[in-house]
N, C-alpha and C positions, 0 to 999 in steps of 0.2 A: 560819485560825481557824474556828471552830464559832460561830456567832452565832444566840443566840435574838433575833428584830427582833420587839419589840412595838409596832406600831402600826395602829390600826384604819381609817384612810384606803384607800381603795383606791389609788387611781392612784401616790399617793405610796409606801405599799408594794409595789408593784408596780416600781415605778420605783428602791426601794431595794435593793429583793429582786437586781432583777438588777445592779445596778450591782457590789453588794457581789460577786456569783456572778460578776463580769466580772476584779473585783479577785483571782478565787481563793478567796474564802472558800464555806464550809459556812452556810450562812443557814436555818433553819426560822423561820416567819413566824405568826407568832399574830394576832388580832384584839381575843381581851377579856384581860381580867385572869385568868380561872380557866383557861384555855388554858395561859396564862402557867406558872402556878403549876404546871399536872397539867408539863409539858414538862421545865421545871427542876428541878422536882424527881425525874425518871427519867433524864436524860440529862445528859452533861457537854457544859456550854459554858467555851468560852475568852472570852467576852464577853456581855452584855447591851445591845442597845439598845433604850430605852425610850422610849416616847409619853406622856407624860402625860393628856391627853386621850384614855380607854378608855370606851368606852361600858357598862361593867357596873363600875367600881371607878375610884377615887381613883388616880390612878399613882403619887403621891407614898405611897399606903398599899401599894403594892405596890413600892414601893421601900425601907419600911420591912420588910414582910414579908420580903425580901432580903436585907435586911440583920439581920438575927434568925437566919438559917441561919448554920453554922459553914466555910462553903467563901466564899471571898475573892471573889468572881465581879468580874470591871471592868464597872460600868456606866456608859454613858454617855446619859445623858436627850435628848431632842431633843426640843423642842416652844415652840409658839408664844408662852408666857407669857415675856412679856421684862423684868420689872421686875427691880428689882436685890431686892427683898424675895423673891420668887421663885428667885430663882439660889440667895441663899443659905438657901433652907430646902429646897432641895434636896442643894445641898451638905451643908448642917448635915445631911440625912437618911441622908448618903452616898454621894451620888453620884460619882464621881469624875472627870467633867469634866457640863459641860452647855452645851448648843449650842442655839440660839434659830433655830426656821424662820423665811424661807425660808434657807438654806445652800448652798455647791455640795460636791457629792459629794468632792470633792477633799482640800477640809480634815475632813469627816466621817470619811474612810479616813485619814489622815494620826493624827486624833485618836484613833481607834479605835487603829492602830499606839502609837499613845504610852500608853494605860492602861493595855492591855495587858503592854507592857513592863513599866510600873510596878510596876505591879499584881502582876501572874501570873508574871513574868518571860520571857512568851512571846516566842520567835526565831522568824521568819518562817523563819529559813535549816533553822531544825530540823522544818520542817511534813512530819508523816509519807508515805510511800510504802506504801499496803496492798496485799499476794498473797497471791490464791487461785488455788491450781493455777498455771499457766501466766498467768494474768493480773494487772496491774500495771495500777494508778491511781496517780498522783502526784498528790497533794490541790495543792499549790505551783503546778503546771506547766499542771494540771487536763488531763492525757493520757493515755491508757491503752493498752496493749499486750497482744497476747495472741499467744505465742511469738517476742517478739521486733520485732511488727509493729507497726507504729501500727495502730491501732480510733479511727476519728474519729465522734463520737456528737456531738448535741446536749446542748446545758447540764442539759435534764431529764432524758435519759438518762444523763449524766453523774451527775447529782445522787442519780438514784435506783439507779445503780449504785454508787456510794460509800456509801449508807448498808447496800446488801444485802451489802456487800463487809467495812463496818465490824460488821456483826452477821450475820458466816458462819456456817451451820447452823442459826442462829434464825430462825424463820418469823415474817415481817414484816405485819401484818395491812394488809388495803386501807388503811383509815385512816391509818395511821402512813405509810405511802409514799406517800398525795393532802396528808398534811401535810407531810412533809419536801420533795418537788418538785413537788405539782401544787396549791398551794392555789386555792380558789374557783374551781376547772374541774371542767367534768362527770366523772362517776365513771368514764362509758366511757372518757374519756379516759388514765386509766395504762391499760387493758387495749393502748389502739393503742398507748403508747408502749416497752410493756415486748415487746412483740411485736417491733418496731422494734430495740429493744435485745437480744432473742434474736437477732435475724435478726444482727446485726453484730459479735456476739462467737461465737457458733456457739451449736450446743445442746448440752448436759450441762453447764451451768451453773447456770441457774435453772429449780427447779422449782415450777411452781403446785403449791397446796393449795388444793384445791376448798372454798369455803365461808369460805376465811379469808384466804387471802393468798399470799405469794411467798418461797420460801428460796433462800440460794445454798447452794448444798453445797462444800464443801472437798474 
């Protein structure tokens, strides 16, 4: 699955970012509310999880905002507020399950799998396979191959090779590829790891665009 994870904690997003990325899923990771909003409303998610507690907006207003668009999206809230008047004006908001920190990761993915279903009618079994040229990502397996070979990368190679692979021939600005796999690390930081990732799939793949970003070519 494609999950936008809204929550502004560090360590705990940090901590959810990868677990979810362990489990196989696509995770881009926001911190405020208007993050939220510009993300979801350009790109398609199979899920939402939400922080209530955002340091720039009401979560619960961004879960009504959510719920006002015409695409069915499963969210499921996480956050600390545990009363039962809580649960259910989140419910009554929309939400479609809602989970009270602390949790263990377990029944989070567990939960996530069931709204989805519900929901979206998403089948893990049907989670796509993307090629370009000679190369092969299996988003399920999180593996990739190039003629035939395993290419073993890191999870942020991995992560930033899925999204160049999911938008072939479109040039992917810095921004958008430090939000999709490298949030809250230094900027230099994609330049080592996409270096990293030419070096281990070959070159005539991805080309830099000086002043703006990265494209895969088909």
């Amino acid at each position: 699955m494609k999950i936008c994870q809204i929550e502004d904690d560090l360590e705990l997003g940090r901590a959810l970012q990868a677990a979810l990325q362990d489990a196989g899923h696509d995770v881009v990771w926001v911190r405020r509310g208007i993050d939220a909003r510009d993300w979801v409303g350009r790109e398609d998610f199979d899920a939402i999880l939400l922080d209530l507690g955002l340091p720039d907006c009401n979560g619960l207003d961004l879960l009504r905002h959510f719920r006002g668009t015409a695409e069915p999206l499963p969210i499921l809230v996480i956050t600390a507020r545990d009363s039962l008047d809580d649960r259910l004006r989140g419910l009554d908001l929309g939400a479609d399950d809602y989970l009270v920190k602390p949790f263990a990761v377990s029944e989070l993915l567990a939960r996530l799998r069931a709204v989805a279903r519900r929901v979206s009618g998403w089948n893990e079994a049907l989670e796509p396979v993307w090629k370009v040229k000679d190369l092969v990502l299996d988003e399920k397996r999180m593996t990739v191959t190039r003629g035939g070979k395993p290419v073993t990368l890191s999870k942020t190679e991995f992560a930033l090779l899925h999204l160049l692979m999911r938008r072939a021939d479109r040039v992917l600005t810095r921004r958008e590829l430090e939000e999709w796999a490298l949030p809250n690390s230094e900027s230099q930081a994609l330049d080592v790891h996409m270096s990293n990732l030419r070096k281990k799939i070959d070159e005539g793949y991805i080309r830099t665009v000086r002043g703006v970003g990265y494209v895969l070519e088909k």
